[in-house]
Backbone atoms as SQL, in Angstrom:
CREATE TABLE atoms (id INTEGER PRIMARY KEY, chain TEXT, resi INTEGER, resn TEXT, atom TEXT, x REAL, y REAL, z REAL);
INSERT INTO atoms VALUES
  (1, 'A', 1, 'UNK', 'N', 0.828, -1.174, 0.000),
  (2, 'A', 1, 'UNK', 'CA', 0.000, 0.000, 0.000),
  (3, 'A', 1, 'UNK', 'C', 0.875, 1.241, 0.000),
  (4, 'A', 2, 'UNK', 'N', 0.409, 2.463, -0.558),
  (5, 'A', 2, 'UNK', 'CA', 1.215, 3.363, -0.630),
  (6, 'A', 2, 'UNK', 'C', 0.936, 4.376, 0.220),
  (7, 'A', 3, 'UNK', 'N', 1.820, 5.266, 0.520),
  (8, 'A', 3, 'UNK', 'CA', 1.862, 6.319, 2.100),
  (9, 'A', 3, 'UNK', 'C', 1.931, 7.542, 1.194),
  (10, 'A', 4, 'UNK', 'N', 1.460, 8.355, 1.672),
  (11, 'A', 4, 'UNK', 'CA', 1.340, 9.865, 0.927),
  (12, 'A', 4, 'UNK', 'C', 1.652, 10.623, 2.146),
  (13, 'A', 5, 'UNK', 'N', 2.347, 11.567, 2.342),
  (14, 'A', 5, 'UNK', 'CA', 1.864, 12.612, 3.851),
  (15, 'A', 5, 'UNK', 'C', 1.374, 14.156, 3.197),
  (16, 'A', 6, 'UNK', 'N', 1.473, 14.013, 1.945),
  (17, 'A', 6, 'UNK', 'CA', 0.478, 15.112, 1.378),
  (18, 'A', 6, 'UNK', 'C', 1.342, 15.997, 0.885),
  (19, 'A', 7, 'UNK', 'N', 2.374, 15.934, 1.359),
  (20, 'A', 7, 'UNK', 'CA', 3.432, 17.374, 0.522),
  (21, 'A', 7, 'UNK', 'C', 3.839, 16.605, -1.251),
  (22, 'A', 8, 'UNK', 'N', 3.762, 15.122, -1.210),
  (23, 'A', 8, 'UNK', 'CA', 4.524, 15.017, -2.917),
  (24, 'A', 8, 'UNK', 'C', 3.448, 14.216, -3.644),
  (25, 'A', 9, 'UNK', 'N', 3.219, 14.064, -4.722),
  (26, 'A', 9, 'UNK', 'CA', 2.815, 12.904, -5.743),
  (27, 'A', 9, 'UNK', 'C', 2.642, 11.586, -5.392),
  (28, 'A', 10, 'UNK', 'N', 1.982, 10.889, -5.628),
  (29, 'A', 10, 'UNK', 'CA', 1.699, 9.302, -5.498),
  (30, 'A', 10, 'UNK', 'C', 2.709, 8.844, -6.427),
  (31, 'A', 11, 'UNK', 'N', 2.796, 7.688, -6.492),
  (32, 'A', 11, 'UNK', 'CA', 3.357, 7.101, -7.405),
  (33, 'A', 11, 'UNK', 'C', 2.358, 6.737, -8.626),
  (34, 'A', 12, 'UNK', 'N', 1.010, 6.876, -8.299),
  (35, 'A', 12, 'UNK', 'CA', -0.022, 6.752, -9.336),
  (36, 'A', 12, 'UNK', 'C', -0.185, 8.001, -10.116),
  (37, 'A', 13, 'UNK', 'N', 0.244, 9.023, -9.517),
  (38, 'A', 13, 'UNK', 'CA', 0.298, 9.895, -10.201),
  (39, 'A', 13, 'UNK', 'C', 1.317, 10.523, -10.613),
  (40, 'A', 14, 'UNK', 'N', 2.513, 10.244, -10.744),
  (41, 'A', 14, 'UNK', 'CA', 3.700, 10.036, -11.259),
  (42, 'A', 14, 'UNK', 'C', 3.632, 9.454, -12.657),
  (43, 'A', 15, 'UNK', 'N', 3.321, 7.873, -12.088),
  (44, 'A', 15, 'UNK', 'CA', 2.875, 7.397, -13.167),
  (45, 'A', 15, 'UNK', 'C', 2.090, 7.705, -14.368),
  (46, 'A', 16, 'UNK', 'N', 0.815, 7.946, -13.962),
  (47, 'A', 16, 'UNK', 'CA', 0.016, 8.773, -15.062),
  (48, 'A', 16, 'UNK', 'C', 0.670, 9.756, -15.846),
  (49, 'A', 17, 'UNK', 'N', 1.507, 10.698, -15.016),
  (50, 'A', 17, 'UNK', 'CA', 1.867, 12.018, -15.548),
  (51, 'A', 17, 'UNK', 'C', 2.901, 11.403, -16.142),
  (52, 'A', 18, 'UNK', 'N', 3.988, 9.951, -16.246),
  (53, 'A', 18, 'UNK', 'CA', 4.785, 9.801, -17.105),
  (54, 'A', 18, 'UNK', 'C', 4.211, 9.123, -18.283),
  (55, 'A', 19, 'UNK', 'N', 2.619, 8.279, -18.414),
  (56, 'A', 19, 'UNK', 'CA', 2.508, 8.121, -19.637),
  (57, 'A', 19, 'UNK', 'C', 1.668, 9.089, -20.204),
  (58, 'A', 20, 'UNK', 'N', 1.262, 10.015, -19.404),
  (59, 'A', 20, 'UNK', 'CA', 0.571, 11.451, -20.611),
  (60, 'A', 20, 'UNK', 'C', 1.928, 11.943, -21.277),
  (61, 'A', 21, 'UNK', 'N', 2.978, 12.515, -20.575),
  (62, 'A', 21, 'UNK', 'CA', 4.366, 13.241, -21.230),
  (63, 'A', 21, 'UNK', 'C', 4.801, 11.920, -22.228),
  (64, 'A', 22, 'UNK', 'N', 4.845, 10.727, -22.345),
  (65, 'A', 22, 'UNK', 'CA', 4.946, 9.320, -23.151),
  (66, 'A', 22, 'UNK', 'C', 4.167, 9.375, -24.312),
  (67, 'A', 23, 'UNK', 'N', 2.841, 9.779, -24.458),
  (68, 'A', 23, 'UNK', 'CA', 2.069, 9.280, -25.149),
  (69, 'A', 23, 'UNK', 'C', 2.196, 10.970, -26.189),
  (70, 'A', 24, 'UNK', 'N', 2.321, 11.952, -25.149),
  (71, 'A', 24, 'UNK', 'CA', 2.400, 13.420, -25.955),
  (72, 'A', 24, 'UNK', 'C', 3.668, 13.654, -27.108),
  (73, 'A', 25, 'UNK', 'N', 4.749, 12.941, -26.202),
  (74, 'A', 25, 'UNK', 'CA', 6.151, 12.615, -27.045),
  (75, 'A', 25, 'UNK', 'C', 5.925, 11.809, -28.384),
  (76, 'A', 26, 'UNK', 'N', 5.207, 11.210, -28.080),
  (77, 'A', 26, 'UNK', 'CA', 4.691, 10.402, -29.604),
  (78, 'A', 26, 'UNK', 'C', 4.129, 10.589, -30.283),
  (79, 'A', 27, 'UNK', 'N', 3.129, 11.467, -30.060),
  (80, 'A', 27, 'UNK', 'CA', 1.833, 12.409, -30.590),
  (81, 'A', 27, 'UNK', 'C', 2.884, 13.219, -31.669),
  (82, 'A', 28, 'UNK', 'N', 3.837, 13.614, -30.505),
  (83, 'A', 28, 'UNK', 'CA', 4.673, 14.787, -31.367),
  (84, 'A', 28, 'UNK', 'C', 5.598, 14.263, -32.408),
  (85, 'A', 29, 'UNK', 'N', 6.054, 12.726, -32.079),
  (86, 'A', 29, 'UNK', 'CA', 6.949, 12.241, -33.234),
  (87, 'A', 29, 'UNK', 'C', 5.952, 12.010, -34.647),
  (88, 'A', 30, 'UNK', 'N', 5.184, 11.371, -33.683),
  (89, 'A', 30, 'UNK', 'CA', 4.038, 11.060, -35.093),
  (90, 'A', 30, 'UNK', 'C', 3.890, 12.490, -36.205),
  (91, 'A', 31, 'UNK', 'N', 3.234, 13.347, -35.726),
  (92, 'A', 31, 'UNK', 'CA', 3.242, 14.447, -36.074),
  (93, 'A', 31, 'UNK', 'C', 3.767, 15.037, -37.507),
  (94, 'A', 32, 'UNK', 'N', 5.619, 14.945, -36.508),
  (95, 'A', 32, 'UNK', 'CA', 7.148, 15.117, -37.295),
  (96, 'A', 32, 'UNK', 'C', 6.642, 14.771, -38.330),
  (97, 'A', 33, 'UNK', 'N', 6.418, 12.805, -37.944),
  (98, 'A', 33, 'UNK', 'CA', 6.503, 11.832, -39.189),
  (99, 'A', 33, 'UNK', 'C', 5.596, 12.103, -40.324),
  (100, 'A', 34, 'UNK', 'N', 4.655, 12.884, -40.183),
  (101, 'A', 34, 'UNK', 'CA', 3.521, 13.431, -41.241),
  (102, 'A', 34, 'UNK', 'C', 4.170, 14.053, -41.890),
  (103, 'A', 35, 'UNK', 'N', 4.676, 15.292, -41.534),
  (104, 'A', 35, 'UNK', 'CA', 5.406, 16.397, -41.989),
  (105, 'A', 35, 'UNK', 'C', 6.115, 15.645, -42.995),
  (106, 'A', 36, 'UNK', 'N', 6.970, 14.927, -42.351),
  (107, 'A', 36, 'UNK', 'CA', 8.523, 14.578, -42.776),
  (108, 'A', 36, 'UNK', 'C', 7.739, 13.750, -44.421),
  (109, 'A', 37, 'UNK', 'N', 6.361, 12.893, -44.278),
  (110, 'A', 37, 'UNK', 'CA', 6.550, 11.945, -45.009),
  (111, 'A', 37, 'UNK', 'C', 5.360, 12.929, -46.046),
  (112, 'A', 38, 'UNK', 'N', 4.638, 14.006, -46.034),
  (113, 'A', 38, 'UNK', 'CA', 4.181, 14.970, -46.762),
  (114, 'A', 38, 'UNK', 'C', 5.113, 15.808, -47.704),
  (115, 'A', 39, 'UNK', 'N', 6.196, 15.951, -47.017),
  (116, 'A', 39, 'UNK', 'CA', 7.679, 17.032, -47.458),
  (117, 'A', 39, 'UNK', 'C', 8.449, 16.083, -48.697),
  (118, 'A', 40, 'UNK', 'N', 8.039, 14.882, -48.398),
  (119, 'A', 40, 'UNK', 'CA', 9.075, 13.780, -49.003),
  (120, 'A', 40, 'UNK', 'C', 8.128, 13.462, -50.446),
  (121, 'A', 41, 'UNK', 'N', 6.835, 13.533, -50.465),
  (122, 'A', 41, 'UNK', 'CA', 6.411, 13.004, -51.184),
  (123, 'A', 41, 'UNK', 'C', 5.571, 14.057, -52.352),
  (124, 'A', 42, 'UNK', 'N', 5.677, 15.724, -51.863),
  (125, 'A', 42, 'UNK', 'CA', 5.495, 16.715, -52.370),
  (126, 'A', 42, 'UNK', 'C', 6.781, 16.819, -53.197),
  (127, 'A', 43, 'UNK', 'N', 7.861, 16.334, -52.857),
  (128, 'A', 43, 'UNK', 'CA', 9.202, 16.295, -53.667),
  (129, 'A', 43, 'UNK', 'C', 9.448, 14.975, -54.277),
  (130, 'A', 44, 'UNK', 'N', 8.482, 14.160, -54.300),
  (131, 'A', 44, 'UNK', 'CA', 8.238, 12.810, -55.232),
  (132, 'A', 44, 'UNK', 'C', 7.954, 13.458, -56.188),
  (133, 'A', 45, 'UNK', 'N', 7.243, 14.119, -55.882),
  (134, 'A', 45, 'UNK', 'CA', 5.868, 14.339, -57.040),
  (135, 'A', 45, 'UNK', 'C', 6.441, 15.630, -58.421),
  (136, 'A', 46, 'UNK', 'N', 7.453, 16.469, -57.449),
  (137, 'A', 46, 'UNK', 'CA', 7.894, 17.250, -58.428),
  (138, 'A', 46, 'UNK', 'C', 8.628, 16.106, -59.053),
  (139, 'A', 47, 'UNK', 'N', 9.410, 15.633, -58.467),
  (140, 'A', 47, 'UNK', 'CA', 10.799, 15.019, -59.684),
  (141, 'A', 47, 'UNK', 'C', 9.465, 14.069, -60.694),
  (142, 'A', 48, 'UNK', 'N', 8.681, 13.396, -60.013),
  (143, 'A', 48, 'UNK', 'CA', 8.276, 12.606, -61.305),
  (144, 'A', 48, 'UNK', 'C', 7.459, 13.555, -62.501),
  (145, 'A', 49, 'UNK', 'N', 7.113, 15.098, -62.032),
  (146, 'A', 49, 'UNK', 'CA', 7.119, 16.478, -63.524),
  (147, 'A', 49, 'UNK', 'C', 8.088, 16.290, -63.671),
  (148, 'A', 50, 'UNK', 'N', 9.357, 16.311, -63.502),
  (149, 'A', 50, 'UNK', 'CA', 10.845, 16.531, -64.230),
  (150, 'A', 50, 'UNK', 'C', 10.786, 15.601, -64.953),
  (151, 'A', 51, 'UNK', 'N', 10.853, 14.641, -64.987),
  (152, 'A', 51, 'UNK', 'CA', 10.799, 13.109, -65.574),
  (153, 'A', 51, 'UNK', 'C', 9.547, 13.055, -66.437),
  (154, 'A', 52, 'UNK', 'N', 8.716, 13.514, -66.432),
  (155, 'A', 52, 'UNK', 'CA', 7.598, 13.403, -67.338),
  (156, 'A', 52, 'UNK', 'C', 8.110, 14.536, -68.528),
  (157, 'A', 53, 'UNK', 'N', 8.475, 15.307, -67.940),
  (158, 'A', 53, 'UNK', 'CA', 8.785, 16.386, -68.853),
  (159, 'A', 53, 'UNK', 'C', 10.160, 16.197, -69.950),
  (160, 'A', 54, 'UNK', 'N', 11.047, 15.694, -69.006),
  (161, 'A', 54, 'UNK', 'CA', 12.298, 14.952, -70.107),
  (162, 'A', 54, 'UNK', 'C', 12.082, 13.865, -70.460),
  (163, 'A', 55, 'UNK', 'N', 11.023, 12.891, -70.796),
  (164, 'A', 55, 'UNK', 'CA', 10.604, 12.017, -71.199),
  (165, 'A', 55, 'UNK', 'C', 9.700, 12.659, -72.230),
  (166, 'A', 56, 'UNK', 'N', 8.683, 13.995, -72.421),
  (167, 'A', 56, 'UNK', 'CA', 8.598, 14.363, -73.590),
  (168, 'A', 56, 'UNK', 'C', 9.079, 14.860, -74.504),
  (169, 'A', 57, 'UNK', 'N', 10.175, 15.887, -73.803),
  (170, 'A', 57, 'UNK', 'CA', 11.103, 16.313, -74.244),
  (171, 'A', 57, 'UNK', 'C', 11.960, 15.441, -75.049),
  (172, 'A', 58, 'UNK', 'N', 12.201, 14.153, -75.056),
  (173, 'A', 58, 'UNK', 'CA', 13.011, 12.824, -75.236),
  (174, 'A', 58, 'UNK', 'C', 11.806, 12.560, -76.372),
  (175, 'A', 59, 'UNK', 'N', 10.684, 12.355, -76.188),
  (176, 'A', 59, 'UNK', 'CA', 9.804, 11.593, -76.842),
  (177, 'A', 59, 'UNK', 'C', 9.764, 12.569, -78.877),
  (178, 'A', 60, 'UNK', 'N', 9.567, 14.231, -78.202),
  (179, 'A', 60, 'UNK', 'CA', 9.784, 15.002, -79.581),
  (180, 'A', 60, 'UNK', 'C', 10.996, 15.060, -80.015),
  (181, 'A', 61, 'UNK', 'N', 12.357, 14.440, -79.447),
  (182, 'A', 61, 'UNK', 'CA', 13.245, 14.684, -80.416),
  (183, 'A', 61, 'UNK', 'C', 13.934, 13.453, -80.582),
  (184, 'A', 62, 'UNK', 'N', 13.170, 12.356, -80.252),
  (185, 'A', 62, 'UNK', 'CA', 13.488, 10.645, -80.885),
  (186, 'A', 62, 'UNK', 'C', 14.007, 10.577, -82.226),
  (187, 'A', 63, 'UNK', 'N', 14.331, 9.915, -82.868),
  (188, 'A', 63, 'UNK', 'CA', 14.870, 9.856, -84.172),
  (189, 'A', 63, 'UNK', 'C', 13.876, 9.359, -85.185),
  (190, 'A', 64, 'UNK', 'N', 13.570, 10.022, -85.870),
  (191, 'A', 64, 'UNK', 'CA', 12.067, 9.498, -86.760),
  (192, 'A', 64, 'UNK', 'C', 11.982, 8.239, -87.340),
  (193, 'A', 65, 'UNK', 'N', 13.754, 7.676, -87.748),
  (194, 'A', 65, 'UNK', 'CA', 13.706, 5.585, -88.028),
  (195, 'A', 65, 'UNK', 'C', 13.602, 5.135, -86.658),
  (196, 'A', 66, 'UNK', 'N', 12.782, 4.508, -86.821),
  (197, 'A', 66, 'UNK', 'CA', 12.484, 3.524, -85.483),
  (198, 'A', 66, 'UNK', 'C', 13.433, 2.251, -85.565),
  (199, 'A', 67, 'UNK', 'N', 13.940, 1.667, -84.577),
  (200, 'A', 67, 'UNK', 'CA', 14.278, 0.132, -84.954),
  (201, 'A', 67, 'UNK', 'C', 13.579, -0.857, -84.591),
  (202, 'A', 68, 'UNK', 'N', 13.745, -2.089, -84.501),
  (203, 'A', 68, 'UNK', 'CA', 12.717, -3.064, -84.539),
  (204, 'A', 68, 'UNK', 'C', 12.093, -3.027, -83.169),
  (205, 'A', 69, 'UNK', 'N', 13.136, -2.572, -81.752),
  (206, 'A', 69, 'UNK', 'CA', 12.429, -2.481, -80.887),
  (207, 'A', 69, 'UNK', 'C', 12.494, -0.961, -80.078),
  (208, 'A', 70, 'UNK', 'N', 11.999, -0.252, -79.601),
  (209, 'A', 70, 'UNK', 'CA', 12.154, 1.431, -79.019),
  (210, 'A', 70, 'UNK', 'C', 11.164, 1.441, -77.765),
  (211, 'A', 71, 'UNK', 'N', 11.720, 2.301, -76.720),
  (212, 'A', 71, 'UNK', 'CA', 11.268, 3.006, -75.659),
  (213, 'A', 71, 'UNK', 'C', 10.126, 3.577, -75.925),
  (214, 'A', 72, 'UNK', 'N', 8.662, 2.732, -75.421),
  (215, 'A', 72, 'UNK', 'CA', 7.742, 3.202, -75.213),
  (216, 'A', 72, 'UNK', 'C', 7.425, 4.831, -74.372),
  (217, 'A', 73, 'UNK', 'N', 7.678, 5.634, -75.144),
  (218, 'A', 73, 'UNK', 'CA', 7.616, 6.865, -73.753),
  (219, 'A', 73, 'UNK', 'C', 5.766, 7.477, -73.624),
  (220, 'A', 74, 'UNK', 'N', 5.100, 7.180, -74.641),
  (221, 'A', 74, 'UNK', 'CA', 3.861, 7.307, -74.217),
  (222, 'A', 74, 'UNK', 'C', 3.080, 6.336, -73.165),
  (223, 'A', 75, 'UNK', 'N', 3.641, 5.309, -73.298),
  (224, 'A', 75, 'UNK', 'CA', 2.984, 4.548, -71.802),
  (225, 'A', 75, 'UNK', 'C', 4.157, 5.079, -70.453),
  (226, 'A', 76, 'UNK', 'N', 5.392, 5.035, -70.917),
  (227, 'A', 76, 'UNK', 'CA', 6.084, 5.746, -69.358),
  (228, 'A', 76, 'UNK', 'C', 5.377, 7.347, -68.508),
  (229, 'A', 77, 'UNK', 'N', 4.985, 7.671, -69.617),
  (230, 'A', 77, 'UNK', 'CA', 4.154, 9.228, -69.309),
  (231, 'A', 77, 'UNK', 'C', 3.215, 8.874, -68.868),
  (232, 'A', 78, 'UNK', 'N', 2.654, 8.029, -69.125),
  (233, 'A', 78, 'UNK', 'CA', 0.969, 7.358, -68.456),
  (234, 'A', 78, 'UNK', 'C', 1.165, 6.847, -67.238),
  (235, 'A', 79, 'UNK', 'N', 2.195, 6.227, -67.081),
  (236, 'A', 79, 'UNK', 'CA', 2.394, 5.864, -65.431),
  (237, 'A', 79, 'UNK', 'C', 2.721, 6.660, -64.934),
  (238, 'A', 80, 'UNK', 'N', 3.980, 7.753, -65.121),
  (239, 'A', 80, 'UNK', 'CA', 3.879, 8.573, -64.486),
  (240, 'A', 80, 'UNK', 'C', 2.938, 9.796, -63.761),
  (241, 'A', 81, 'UNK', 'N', 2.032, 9.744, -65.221),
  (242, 'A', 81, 'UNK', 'CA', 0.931, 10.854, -64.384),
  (243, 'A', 81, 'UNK', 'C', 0.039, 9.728, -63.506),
  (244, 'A', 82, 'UNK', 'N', 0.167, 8.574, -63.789),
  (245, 'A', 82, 'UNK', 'CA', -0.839, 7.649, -62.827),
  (246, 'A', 82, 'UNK', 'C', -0.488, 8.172, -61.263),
  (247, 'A', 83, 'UNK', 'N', 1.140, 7.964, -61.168),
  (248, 'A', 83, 'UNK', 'CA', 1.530, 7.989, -60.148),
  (249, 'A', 83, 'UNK', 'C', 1.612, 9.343, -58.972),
  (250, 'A', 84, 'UNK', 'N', 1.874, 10.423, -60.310),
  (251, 'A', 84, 'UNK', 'CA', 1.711, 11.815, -59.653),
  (252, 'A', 84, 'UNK', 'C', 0.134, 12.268, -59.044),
  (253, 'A', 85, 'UNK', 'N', -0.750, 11.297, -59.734),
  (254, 'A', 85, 'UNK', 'CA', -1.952, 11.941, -59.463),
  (255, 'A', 85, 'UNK', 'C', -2.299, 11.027, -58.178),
  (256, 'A', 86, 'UNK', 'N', -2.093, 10.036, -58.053),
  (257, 'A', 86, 'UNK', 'CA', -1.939, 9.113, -56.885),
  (258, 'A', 86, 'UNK', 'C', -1.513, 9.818, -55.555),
  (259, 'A', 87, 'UNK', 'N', -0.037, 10.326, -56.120),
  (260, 'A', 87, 'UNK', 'CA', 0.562, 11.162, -54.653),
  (261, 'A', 87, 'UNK', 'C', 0.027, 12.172, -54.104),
  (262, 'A', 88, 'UNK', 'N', -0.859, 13.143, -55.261),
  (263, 'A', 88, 'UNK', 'CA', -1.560, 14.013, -54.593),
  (264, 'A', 88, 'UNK', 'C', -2.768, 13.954, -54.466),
  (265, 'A', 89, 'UNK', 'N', -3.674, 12.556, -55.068),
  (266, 'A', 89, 'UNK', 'CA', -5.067, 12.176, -54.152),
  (267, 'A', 89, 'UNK', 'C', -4.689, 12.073, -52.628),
  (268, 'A', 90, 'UNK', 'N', -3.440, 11.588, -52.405),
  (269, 'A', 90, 'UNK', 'CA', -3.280, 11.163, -51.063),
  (270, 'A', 90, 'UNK', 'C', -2.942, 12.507, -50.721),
  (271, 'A', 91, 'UNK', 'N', -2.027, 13.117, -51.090),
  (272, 'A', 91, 'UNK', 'CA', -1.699, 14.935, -50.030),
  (273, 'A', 91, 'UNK', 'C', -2.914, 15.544, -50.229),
  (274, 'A', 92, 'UNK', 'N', -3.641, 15.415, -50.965),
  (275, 'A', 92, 'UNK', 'CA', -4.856, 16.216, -50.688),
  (276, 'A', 92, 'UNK', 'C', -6.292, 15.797, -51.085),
  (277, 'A', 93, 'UNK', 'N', -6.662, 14.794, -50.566),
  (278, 'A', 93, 'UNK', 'CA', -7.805, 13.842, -50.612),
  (279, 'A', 93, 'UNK', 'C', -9.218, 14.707, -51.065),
  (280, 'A', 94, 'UNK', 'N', -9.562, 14.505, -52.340),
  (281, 'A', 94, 'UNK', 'CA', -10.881, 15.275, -52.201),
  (282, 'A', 94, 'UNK', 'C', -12.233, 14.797, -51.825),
  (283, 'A', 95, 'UNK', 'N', -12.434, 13.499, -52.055),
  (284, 'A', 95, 'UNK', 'CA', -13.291, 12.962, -50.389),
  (285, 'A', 95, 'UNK', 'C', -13.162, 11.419, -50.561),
  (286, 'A', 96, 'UNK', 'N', -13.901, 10.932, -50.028),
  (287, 'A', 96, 'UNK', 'CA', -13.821, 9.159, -49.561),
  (288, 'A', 96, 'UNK', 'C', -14.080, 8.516, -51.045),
  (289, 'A', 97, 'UNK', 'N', -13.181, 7.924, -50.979),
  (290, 'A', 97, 'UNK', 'CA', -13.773, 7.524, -52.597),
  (291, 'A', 97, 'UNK', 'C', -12.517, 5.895, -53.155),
  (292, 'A', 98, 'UNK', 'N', -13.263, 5.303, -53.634),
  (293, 'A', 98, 'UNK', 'CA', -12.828, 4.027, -54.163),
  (294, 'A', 98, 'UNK', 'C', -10.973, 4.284, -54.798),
  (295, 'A', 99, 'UNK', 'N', -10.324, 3.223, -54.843),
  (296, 'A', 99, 'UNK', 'CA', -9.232, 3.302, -55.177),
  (297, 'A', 99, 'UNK', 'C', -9.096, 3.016, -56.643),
  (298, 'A', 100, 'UNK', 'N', -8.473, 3.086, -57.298),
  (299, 'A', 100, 'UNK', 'CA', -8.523, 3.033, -58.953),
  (300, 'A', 100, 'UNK', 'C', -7.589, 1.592, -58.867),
  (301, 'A', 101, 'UNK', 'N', -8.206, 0.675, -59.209),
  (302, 'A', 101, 'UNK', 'CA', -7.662, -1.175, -58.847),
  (303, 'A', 101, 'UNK', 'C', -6.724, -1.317, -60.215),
  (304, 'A', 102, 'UNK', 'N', -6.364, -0.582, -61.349),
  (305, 'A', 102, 'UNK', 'CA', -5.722, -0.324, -62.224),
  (306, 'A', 102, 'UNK', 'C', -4.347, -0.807, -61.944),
  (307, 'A', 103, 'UNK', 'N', -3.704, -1.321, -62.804),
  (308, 'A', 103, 'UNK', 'CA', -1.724, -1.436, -62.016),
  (309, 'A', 103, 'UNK', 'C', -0.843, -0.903, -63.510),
  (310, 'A', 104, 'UNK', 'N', 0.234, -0.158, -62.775),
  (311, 'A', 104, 'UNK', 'CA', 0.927, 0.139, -63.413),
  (312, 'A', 104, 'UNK', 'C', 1.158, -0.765, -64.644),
  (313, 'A', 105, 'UNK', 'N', 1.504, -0.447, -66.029),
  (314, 'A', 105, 'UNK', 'CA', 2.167, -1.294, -66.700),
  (315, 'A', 105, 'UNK', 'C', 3.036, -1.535, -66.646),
  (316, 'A', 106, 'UNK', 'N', 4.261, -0.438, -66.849),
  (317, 'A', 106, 'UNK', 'CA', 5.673, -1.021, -66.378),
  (318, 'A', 106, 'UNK', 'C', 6.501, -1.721, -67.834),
  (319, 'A', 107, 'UNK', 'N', 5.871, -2.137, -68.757),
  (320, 'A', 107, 'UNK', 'CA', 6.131, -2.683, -70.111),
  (321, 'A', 107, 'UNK', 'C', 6.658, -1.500, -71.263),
  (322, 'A', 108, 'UNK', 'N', 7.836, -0.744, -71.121),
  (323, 'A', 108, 'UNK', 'CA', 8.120, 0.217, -71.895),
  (324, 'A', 108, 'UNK', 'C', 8.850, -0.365, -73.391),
  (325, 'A', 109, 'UNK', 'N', 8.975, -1.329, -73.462),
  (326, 'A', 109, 'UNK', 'CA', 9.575, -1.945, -75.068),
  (327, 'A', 109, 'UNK', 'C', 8.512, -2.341, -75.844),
  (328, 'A', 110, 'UNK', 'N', 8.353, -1.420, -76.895),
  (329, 'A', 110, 'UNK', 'CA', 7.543, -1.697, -78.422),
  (330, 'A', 110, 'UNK', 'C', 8.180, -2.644, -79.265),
  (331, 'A', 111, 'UNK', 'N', 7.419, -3.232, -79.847),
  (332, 'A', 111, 'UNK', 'CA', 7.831, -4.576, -81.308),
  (333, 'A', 111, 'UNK', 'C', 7.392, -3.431, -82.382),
  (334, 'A', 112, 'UNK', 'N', 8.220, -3.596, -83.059),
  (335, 'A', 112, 'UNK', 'CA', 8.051, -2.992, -84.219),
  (336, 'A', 112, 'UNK', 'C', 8.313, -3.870, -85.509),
  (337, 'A', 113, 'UNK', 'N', 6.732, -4.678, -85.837),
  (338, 'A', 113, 'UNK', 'CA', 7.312, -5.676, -87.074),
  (339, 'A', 113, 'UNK', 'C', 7.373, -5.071, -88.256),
  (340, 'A', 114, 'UNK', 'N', 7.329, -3.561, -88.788),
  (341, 'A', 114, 'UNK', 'CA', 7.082, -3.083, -89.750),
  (342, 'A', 114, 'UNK', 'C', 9.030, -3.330, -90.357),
  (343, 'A', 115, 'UNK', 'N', 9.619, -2.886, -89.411),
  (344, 'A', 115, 'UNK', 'CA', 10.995, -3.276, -89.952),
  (345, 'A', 115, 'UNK', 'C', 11.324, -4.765, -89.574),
  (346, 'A', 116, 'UNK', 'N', 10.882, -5.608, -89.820),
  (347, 'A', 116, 'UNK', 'CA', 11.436, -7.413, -89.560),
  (348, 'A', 116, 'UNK', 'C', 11.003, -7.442, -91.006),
  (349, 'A', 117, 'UNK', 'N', 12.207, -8.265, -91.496),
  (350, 'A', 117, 'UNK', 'CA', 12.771, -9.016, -92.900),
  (351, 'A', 117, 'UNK', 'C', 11.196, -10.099, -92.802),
  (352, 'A', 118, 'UNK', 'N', 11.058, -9.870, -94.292),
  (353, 'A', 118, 'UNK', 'CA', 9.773, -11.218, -94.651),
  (354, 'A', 118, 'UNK', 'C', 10.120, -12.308, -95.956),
  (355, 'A', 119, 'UNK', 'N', 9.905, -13.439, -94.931),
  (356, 'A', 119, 'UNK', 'CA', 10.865, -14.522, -95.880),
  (357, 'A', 119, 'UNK', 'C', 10.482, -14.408, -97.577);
């Protein structure tokens, strides 16, 4: 049993008061971690414009002979805006709403049989 003579704190209330300052400390890391992972992904989102943009940039000054196989850059642009628009449904949610069940393609090499030899 515990003795109090009235001048200090219980140990129950010690206690308490160390997992409110515990739980506030975490509140506050958590917090950080928003920040930190909002900051990180607002700077995803630019580089994948940079990359969309030198990928068109790339795409208008390709070489007009194709060879049999070439860098799809109109589907790489399609994922990319998939993805940019993804990052900022999530930074800035415009309300409750279904997820787009869609998956990246990821398949950037074209066949090009127009140039393959015909026996």
């Amino acid at each position: 049993m515990e003795h109090t003579n009235g001048r200090g704190p219980t140990w129950h209330g010690l206690l308490a008061s160390l997992l409110i300052a515990s739980y506030l400390m975490t509140y506050a890391a958590n917090a950080h971690d928003d920040a930190l992972e909002r900051e990180q992904l607002t700077t995803l989102a630019r580089q994948i414009e940079l990359i969309d943009r030198l990928a068109e940039h790339t795409t208008d000054s390709a070489p007009e002979a194709r060879t049999r196989y070439h860098f799809d850059y109109t589907r790489l642009r399609d994922d990319l805006r998939r993805v940019r628009i993804g990052i900022q449904d999530y930074l800035v949610p415009r309300r409750a709403q279904p997820r787009d069940p869609a998956a990246i393609d990821g398949n950037y090499t074209q066949r090009d049989d127009r140039n393959e030899r015909q026996p």
